[in-house]
KETI-451702 format. One record per residue (C-alpha): x, y, z. Coordinates in steps of 0.05 Angstrom, whole numbers, padded with zeros to 5 digits, always signed. Layout:
BEGIN
XYZ...
//
This chain:
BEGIN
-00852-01238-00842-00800-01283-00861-00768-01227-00906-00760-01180-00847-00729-01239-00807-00682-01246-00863-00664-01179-00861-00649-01171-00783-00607-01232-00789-00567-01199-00851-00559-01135-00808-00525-01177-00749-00486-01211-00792-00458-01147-00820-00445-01116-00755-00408-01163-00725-00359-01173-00786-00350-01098-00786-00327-01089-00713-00257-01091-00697-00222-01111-00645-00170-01062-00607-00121-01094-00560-00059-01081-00524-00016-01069-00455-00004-01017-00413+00065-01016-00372+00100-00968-00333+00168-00930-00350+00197-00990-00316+00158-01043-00360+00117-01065-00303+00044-01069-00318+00001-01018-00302-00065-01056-00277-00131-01011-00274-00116-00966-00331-00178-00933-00367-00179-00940-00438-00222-00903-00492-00234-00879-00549-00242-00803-00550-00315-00784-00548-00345-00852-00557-00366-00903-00505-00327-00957-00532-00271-00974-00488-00233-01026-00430-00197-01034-00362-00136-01058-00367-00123-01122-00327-00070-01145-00264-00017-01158-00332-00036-01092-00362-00067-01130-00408-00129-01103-00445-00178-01117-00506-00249-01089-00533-00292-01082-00595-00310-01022-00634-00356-01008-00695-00323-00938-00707-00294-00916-00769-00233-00880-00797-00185-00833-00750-00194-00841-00680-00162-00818-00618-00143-00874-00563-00134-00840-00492-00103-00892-00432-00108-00858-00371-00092-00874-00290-00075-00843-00217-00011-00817-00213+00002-00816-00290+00004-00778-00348-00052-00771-00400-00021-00816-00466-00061-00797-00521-00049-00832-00603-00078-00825-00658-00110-00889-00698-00138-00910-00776-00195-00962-00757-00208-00995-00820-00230-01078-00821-00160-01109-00786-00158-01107-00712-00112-01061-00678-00059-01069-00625-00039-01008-00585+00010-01012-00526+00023-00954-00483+00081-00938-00443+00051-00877-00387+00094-00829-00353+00094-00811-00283+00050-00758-00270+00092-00712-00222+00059-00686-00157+00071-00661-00093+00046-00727-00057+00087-00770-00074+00151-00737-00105+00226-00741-00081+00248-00677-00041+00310-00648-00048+00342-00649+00017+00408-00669+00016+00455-00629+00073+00396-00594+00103+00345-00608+00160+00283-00572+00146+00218-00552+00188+00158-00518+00172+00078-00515+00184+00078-00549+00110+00128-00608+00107+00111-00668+00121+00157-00708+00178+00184-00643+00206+00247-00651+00236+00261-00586+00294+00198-00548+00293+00192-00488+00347+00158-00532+00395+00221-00579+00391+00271-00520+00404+00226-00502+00463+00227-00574+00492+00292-00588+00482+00331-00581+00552+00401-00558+00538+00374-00501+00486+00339-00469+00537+00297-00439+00489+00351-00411+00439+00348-00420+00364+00418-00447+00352+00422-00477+00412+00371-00527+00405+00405-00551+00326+00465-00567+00366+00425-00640+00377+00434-00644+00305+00496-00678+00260+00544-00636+00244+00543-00586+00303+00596-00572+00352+00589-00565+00426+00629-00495+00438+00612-00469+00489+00651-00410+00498+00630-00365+00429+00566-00358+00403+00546-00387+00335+00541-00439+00297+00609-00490+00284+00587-00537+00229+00635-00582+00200+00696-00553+00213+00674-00486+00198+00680-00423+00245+00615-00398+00268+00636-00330+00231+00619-00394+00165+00550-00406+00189+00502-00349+00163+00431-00341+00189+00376-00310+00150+00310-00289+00161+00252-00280+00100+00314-00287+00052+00366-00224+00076+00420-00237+00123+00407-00235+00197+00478-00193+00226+00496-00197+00309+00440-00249+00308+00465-00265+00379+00469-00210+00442+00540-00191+00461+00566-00212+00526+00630-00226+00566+00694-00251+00534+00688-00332+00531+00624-00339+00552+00571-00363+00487+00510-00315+00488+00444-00334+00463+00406-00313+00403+00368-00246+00406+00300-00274+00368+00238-00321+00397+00232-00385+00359+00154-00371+00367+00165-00321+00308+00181-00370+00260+00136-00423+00215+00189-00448+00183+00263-00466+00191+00322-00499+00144+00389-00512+00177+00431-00530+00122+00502-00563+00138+00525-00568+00074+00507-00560+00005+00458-00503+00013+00418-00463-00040+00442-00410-00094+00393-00368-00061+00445-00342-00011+00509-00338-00004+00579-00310+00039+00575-00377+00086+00636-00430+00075+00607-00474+00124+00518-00475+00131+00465-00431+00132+00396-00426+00171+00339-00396+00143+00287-00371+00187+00216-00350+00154+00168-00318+00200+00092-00331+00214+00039-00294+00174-00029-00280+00200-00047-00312+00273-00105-00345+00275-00140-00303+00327-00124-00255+00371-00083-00273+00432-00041-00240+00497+00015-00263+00536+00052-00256+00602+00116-00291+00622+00154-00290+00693+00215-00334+00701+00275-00330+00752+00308-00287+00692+00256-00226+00683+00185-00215+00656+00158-00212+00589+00093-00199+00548+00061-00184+00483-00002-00193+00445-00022-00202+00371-00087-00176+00350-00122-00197+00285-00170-00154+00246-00245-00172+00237-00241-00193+00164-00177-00239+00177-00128-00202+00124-00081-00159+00168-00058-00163+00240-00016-00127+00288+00032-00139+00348+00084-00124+00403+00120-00160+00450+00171-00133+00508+00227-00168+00552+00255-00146+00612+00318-00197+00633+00359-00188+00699+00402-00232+00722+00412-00210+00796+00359-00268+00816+00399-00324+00782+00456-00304+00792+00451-00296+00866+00427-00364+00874+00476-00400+00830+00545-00380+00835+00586-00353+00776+00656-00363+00762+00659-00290+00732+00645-00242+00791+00601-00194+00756+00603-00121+00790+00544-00099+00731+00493-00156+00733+00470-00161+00653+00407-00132+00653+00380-00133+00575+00321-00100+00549+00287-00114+00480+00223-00091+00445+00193-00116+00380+00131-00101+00337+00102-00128+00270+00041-00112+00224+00022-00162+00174-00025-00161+00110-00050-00197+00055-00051-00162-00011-00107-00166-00069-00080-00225-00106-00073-00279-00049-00003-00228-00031+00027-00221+00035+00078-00159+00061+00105-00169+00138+00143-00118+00171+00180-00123+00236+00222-00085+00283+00265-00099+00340+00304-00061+00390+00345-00088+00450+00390-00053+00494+00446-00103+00539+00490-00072+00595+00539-00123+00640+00606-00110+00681+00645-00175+00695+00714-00177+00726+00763-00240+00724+00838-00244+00753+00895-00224+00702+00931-00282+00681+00993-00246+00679+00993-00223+00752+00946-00270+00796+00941-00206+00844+00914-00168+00788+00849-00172+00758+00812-00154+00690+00750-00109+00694+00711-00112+00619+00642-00062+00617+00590-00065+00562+00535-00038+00533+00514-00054+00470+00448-00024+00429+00418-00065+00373+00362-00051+00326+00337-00096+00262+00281-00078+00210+00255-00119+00155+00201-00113+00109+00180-00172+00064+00131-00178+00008+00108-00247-00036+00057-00241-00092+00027-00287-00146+00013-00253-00213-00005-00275-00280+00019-00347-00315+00041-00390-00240+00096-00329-00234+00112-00303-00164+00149-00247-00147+00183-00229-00073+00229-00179-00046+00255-00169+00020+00295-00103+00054+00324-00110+00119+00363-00053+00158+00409-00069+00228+00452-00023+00270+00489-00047+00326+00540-00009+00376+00588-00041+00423+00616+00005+00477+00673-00042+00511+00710-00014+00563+00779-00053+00595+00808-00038+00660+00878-00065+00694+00862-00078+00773+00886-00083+00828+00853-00128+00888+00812-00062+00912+00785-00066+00844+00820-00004+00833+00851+00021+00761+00926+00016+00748+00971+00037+00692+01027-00001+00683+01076+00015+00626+01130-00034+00651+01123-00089+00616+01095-00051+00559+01035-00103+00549+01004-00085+00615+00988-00022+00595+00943-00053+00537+00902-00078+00576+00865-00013+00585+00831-00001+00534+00764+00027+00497+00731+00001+00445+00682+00028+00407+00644+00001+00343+00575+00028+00303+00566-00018+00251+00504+00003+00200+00477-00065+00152+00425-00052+00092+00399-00113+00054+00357-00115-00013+00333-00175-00050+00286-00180-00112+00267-00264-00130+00216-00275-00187+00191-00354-00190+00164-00391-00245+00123-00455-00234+00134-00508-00295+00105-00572-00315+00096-00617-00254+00132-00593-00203+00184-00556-00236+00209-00495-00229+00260-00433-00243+00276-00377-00185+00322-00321-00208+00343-00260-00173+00386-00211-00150+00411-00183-00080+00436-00115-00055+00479-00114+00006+00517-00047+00034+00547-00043+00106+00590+00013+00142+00625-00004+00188+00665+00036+00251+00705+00033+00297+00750+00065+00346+00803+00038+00386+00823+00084+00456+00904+00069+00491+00916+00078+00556+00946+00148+00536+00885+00178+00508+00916+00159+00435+00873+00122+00393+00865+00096+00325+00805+00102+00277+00787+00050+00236+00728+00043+00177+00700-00017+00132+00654+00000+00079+00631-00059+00032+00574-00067-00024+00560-00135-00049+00517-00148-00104+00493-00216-00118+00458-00246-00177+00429-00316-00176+00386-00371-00205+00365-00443-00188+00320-00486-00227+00285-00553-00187+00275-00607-00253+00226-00662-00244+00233-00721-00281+00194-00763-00255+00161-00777-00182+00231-00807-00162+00277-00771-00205+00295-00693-00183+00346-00644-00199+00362-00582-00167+00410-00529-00206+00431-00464-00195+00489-00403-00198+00505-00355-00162+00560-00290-00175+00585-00246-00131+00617-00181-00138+00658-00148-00075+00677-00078-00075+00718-00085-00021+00751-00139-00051+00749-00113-00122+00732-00182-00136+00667-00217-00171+00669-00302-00165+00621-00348-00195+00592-00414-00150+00550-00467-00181+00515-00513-00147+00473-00578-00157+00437-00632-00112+00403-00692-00140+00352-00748-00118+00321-00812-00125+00278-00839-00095+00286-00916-00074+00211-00933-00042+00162-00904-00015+00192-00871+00036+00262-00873+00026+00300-00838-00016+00394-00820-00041+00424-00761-00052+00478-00717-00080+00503-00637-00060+00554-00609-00096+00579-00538-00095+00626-00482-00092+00613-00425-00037+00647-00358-00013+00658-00318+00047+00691-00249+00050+00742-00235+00108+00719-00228+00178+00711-00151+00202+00757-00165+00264+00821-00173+00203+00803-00102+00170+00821-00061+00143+00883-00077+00117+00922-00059+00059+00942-00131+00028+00902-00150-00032+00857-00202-00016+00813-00251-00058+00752-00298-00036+00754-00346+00018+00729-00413-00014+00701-00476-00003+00679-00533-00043+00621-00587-00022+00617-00659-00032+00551-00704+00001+00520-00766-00005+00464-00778+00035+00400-00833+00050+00332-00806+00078+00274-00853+00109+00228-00803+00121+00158-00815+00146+00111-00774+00190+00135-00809+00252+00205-00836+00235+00256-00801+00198+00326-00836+00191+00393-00791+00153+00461-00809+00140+00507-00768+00097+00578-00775+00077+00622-00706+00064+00679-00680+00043+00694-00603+00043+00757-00570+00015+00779-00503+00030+00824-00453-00008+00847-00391-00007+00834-00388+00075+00857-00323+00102+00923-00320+00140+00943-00259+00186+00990-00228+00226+01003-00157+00272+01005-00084+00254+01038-00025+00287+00989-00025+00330+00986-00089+00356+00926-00110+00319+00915-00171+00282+00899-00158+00204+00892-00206+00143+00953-00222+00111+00942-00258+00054+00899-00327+00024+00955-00359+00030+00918-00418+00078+00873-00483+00061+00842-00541+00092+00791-00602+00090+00730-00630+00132+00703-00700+00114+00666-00736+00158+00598-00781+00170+00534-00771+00208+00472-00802+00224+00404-00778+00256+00352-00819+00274+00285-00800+00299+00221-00839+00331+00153-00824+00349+00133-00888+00341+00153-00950+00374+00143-00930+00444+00079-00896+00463+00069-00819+00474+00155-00813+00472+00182-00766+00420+00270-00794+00416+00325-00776+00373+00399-00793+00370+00445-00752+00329+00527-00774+00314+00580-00738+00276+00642-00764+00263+00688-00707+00236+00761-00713+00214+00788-00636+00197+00850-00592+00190+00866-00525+00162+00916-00470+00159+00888-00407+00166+00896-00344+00202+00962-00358+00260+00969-00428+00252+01044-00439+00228+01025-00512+00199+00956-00547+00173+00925-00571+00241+00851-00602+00275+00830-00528+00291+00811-00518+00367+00737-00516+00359+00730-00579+00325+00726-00649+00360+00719-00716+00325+00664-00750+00353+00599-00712+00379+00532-00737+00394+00469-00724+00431+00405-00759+00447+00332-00717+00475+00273-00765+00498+00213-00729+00503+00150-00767+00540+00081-00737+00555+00042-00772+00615-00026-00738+00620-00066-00762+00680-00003-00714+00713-00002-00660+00650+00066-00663+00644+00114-00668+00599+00189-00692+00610+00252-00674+00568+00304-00699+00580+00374-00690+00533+00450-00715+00534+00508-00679+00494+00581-00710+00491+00627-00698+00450+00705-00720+00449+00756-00675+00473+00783-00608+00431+00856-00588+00412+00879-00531+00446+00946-00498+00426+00997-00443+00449+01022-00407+00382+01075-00350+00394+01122-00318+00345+01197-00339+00336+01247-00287+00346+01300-00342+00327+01266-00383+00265+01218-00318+00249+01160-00359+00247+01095-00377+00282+01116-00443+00327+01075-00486+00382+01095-00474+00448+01045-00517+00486+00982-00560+00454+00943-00619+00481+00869-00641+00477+00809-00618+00527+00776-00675+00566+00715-00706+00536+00646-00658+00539+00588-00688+00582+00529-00652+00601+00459-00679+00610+00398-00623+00614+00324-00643+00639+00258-00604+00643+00189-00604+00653+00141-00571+00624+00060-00575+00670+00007-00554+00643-00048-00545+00686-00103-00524+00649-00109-00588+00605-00178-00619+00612-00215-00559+00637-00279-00532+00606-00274-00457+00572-00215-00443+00616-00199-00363+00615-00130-00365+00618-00083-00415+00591-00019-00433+00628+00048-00463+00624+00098-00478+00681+00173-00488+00669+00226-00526+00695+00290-00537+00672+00353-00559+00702+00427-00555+00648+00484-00602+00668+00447-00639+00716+00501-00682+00742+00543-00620+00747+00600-00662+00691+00666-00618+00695+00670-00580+00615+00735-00545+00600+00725-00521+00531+00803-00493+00514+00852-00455+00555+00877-00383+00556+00945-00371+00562+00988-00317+00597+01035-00268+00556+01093-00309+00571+01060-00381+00568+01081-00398+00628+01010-00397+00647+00945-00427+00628+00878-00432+00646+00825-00470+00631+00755-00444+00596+00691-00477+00624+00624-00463+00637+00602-00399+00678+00565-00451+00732+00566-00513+00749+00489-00518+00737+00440-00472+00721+00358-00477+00738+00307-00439+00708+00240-00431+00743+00179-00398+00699+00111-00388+00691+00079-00372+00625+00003-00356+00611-00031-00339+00545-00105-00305+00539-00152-00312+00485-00118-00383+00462-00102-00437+00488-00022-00449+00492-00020-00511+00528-00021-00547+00460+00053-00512+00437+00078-00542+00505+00068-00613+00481+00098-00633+00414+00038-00651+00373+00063-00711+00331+00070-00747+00396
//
């Protein structure tokens, strides 16, 4: 007995001189300890937790070469290899940031994105809806955003002292042309697409992608829905026309189809509020639209859609040249726009996607001289009277192709490279008063190749990088535009940035053709912005500064028409903006307040000296409070737009000095106008209601503010008068009801 005593107590005293003791710290790339950390050694059970100083220690009775693994949330796995032999060992760790979606830095400097995905949203299609002054319309409702001007008398988007030709809208990555209807000469017209097609949207004001190009100024990319979740109807009747459509989805869930139609006629409206253009052909538009949708073997998806609208209007407004006179402009224009898109996953995290898009669009313009019984004259004495009847005919034919592959990397890294196909044809025909006329054609093909790389450090550390070249054969030109954003994140939920990059636009079609040789339109970007962004709070400011070069300048051909000269002009835009939204601190309200300060000048096209350009004014800013009460199931909108007053200018050619000059200029009074509407929906607390339904009211320029936008000038200059909005106010009255799902919900802004 007492020998097999002796020989457990020599066994224990054995053991415990041949374990060794293993010991370290665990930090961060920042040195900060990393408490919690799990540490083992690879396929034993020997191991420790690191402490609140990173700190740990433990025994082990292994031998010879060992593998120590340290391993916690939101890191990477650090794996070393270790000799245990009879000396303790000390192994400190330094652990990486493991990179995920979570909690990683976005990208997002100069753009305000939107979309069923991203978190803190910051215009979804429920915010366009229930916005007041956008009455619905795309472009409309980012003019509440930094960085937008308030025109009101062209379509488009102005974005930091950029025409709206600079602004270029997209849809499932190809190029969206005549986006908006066409309309009456100084009145804006409204975009020709529901924002109910889209899941997600990115207005960039700056700074934008490699991905797409031929925009000095912004761009605003539009992806449409996929599948609907069930299968639903609608009806719509307003003061403006009717409308309906359904979307049906098949049994299995993987492919759906759908129409929709629009019938809008003014006469209603128009009758009730007074216009200051006396319309003798009420606008009366008509537009159709269908799309089939499937998912592919693979997790795939391919969308097609289709859309065809026809617009007809007659307006008539007095000649400024002769007060006894008047103007009388006819049009009918026919639009159609076909895309087909297609995104699949295959092998090794590679995706490919492709889009084609194909638009055709004819304007038929006629211009009349007349006299108070609205009846034609041709007057050849002065000459220019006689220009003013006209015809003007255009059929303009658009094809799109684009081919992206994307790679996913480590973390969430990754490489997009691709190419793009665009060809238009463009035609037109210009009709004198003397039957003569003059034929004119544009034919371009641009292709485009491009890649971009996103490079994550770490979790606060990200780097986006990309190229993009360009080759005009209407220009005979190819140029090259690299472009780069980076960010940091500073906490949680706040985070810097920088944008930098170079970006070019050909000439407008309204200059061509021409026979001077012509280069690239340019413009280089400069931003530095700060993001809070949370899901209820989101707080931007950016700083800017754009240069332009190589602007084009023009001047008059034999007949009378103004062509591209040269790139002989240039400019700058630098300004600050801030945008601050709040779901938070007061209960069921939904605010934001948006400011732009802008200082800009440029020399392009007339302008005989480097100028602020009549479409930009210095300080703009709006504010929309949205506030649900339910015991009435209403909501409230309610928004206000200002901005400071525009320079407007008189340029007429020299006889004397042979050059451009100013013969009158000044600045436009301040812009005012405050929009409210109400949106009831009845149907909210009801059991297994049948049919879902929204009512609509909305009231623009409530306060009926004065707006003069610029001024028009007669021949002479002796004359001028002002621009301003069509009415005074304008109400809309509507009804909208959905079957088979219930609607009420995209009536109320769900982050409220």
């Amino acid at each position: 007995m007492k020998s097999v005593l002796l020989l457990l107590f020599t066994s224990l005293i054995f053991s415990v001189s041949a374990q060794v003791k293993i010991s370290g710290k665990v930090t961060d790339a920042k040195n900060r300890p990393v408490a919690g950390a799990s540490i083992t050694l690879k396929n034993t059970y020997d191991g420790a937790t690191t402490d609140s100083t990173g700190n740990y220690a433990f025994t082990t009775t292994e031998k010879g070469e060992q593998v120590i693994e340290i391993t916690s949330t939101g890191f990477k796995l650090f794996e070393q290899k270790i000799t245990i032999a009879n000396t303790d060992i000390k192994v400190s760790a330094t652990l990486k940031e493991l990179v995920t979606e979570l909690t990683a830095v976005v990208i997002s400097t100069g753009s305000f994105e939107a979309s069923d995905k991203k978190k803190g949203a910051v215009l979804s299609d429920i915010d366009i809806v229930t916005t007041p002054s956008a009455n619905g319309d795309i472009t409309s409702a980012f003019k509440s955003l930094p960085g937008s001007q308030q025109v009101g008398e062209s379509e488009g988007l102005f974005v930091r002292g950029g025409t709206a030709t600079e602004s270029k809208i997209f849809i499932d990555g190809t190029q969206v042309n005549n986006f908006f209807f066409s309309g009456s000469p100084g009145v804006a017209q409204r975009g020709r697409f529901n924002p109910f097609l889209f899941k997600g949207t990115v207005f960039s004001t700056g700074g934008y992608s490699a991905l797409y190009g031929q925009a000095l100024s912004s761009a605003l990319i539009l992806e449409s829905k996929d599948l609907p979740e069930r299968s639903e109807a609608d009806l719509g009747v307003s003061v403006v026309g009717v409308g309906g459509g359904m979307q049906h989805l098949a049994k299995d869930k993987k492919s759906s189809w759908g129409f929709s139609g629009n019938y809008t006629n003014l006469w209603l409206a128009f009758n009730v509020i007074k216009q200051k253009l006396d319309y003798f052909k009420i606008p009366v538009i008509s537009d159709l639209d269908a799309n089939f949708r499937f998912t592919t073997k693979g997790g795939g998806m391919i969308k097609m859609y289709s859309y065809i609208s026809q617009t007809t209007l007659g307006s008539r407004t007095y000649d400024l040249d002769s007060l006894s006179m008047k103007d009388a402009f006819t049009l009918k224009n026919v639009n159609q726009y076909h895309n087909i898109s297609w995104k699949q996953p295959m092998k090794n995290k590679w995706k490919f996607s492709t889009g084609l898009s194909y638009s055709n669009n004819k304007d038929n313009i006629d211009n009349e001289l007349q006299d108070g019984n609205n009846v034609k004259q041709v007057i050849t004495n002065p000459n220019f009277y006689a220009y003013k009847n006209f015809s003007l005919h255009t059929n303009g034919d658009y094809f799109q192709n684009r081919i992206m592959f994307d790679k996913k990397l480590k973390g969430l890294s990754g490489l997009r490279f691709g190419s793009e196909l665009s060809v238009s044809n463009e035609q037109s025909t210009y009709t004198l008063y003397d039957g003569s006329s003059y034929k004119g054609t544009v034919k371009e093909t641009m292709a485009a190749l491009f890649g971009e790389s996103d490079i994550y450090l770490t979790n606060s550390l990200a780097a986006k990088v990309g190229v993009r070249t360009e080759h005009s054969d209407l220009l005979k030109k190819w140029n090259i535009a690299p472009r780069a954003s980076l960010a940091y994140q500073l906490g949680k939920y706040s985070s810097a940035g920088f944008a930098y990059g170079i970006f070019y636009q050909n000439p407008e079609r309204k200059y061509l053709p021409t026979t001077s040789v012509l280069d690239f339109s340019k413009a280089t970007h400069y931003i530095l912005q700060y993001q809070m962004l949370t899901s209820v709070q989101t707080l931007r400011m950016e700083l800017f500064y754009k240069k332009y070069n190589d602007l084009y300048k023009t001047g008059f051909n034999n007949f009378n028409q103004e062509v591209v000269i040269g790139n002989g002009g240039f400019g700058y835009a630098k300004g600050f903006e801030l945008f601050w939204r709040d779901k938070k601190t007061i209960k069921n309200v939904d605010y934001w307040i948006s400011y732009s300060y802008l200082d800009t000048q440029r020399d392009f096209l007339n302008f005989p000296a480097s100028i602020q350009p009549s479409f930009a004014a210095k300080h703009t800013a709006a504010f929309v409070f949205k506030k649900f009460i339910m015991p009435w199931k209403t909501q409230f909108n309610l928004s206000y737009n200002f901005a400071t007053g525009r320079p407007y200018y008189r340029i007429a050619y020299d006889n004397t000095l042979q050059k451009n000059v100013f013969t009158d200029r000044g600045t436009t009074i301040n812009y005012n106008s405050c929009s409210f509407s109400a949106n009831y929906l009845p149907n909210i607390g009801k059991k297994n209601p049948k049919v879902f339904a929204v009512w609509v009211l909305g009231i623009n320029n409530v306060f009926g503010q004065k707006q003069i936008y610029t001024y028009n000038y007669s021949t002479d200059g002796t004359r001028k008068q002002p621009v301003t909005a069509q009415s005074t106010r304008f109400a809309f009255i509507g009804c909208f009801l959905s079957f088979g799902t219930d609607r009420t919900q995209d009536a109320i802004n769900n982050n409220l």
